[in-house]
C-alpha positions in Angstrom: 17.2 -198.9 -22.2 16.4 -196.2 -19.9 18.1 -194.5 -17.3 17.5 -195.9 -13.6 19.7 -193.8 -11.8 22.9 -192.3 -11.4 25.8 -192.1 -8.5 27.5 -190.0 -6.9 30.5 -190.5 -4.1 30.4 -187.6 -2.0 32.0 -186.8 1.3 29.2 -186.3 3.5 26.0 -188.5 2.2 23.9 -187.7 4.9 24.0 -183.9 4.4 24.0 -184.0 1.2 21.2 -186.0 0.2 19.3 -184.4 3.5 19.9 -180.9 1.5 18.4 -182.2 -1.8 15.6 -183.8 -0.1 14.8 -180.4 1.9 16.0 -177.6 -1.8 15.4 -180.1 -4.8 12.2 -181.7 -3.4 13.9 -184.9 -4.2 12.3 -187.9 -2.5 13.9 -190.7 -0.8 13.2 -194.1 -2.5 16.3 -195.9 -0.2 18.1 -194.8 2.6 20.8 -196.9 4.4 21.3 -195.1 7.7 24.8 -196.8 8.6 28.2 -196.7 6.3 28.0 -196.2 3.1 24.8 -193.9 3.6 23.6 -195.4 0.5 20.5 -193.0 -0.3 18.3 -193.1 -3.8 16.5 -189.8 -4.4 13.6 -189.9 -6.7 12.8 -186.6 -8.9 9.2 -185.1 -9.0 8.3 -187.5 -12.5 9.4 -190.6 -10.4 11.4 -192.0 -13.2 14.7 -191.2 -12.8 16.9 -191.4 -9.6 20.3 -189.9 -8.3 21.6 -192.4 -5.6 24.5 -190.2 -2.9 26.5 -192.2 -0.8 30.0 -192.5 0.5 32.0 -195.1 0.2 35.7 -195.0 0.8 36.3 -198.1 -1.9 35.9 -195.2 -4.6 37.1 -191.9 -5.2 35.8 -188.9 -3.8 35.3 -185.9 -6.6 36.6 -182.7 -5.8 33.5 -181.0 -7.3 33.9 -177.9 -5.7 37.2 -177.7 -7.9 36.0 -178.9 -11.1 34.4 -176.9 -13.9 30.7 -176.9 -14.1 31.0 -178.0 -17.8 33.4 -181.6 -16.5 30.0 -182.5 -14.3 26.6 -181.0 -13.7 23.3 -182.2 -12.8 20.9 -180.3 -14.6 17.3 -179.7 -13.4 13.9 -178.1 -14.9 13.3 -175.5 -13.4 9.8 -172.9 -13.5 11.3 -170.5 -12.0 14.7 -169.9 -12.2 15.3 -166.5 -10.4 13.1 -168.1 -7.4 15.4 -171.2 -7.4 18.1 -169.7 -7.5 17.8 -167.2 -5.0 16.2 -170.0 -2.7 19.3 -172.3 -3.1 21.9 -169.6 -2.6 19.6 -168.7 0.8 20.1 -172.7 1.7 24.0 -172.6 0.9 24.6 -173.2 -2.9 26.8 -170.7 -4.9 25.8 -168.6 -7.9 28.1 -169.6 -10.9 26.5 -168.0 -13.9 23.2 -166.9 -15.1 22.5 -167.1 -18.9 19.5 -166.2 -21.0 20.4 -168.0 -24.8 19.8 -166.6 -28.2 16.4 -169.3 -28.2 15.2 -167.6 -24.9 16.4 -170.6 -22.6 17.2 -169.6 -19.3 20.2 -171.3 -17.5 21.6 -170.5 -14.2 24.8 -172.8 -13.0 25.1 -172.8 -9.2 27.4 -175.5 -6.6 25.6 -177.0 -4.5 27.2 -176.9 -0.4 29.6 -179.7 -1.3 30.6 -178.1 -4.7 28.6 -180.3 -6.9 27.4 -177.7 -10.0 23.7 -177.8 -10.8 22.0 -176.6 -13.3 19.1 -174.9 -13.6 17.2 -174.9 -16.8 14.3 -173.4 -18.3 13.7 -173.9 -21.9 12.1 -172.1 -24.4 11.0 -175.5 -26.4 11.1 -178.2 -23.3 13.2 -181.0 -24.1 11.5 -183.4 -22.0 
């Protein structure tokens, strides 16, 4: 099996999935423009997919109020300083910035909506 995609209920699909498109350069693989704002965003490889949307059948995360470490999505990253600084600029929140015993740089950050993401660069890739 491989991973498809994964889902996310948030309060505001349209501005948040807008706000990946524009800071992630995720790409848009399905947008519903009407209620539940189903949208599928495609990552730069093409193989794996977050879909945003909000529905009011299912609960609503409070993100912003949950520790990084319950939920995170975590993304490669090149340059994390760059990122980082470029996604604070568009609205996200500096959590922490670590550099690990192997070299691996991580920086946590929230996203607008409070949704933590990580951003990761390795010193052995994983992927």
């Amino acid at each position: 099996m491989k991973f498809e995609h994964f889902a996310l209920n948030v309060s505001n699909a349209t501005a948040a999935s807008r706000w990946y498109e524009e800071h992630l350069g995720l790409k848009v693989v399905k947008k519903m423009i009407e209620p539940p704002y189903m949208t599928f965003l495609a990552d730069d490889s093409g193989t794996v997919m977050l879909e945003i949307y909000s529905n009011p059948k299912g609960e609503t995360l409070d993100f912003a109020n949950l520790h990084p470490l319950a939920v995170h999505l975590a993304l490669v990253s090149a340059d994390p300083n760059a990122d980082r600084d470029r996604l604070v600029e568009a609205g996200a929140k500096l959590i922490s910035d670590d550099i690990l015993p192997d070299g691996s740089h991580l920086i946590m950050v929230k996203d607008p909506w409070g949704l933590a993401l990580q951003l990761c660069k390795r010193a052995i890739p994983m992927i």
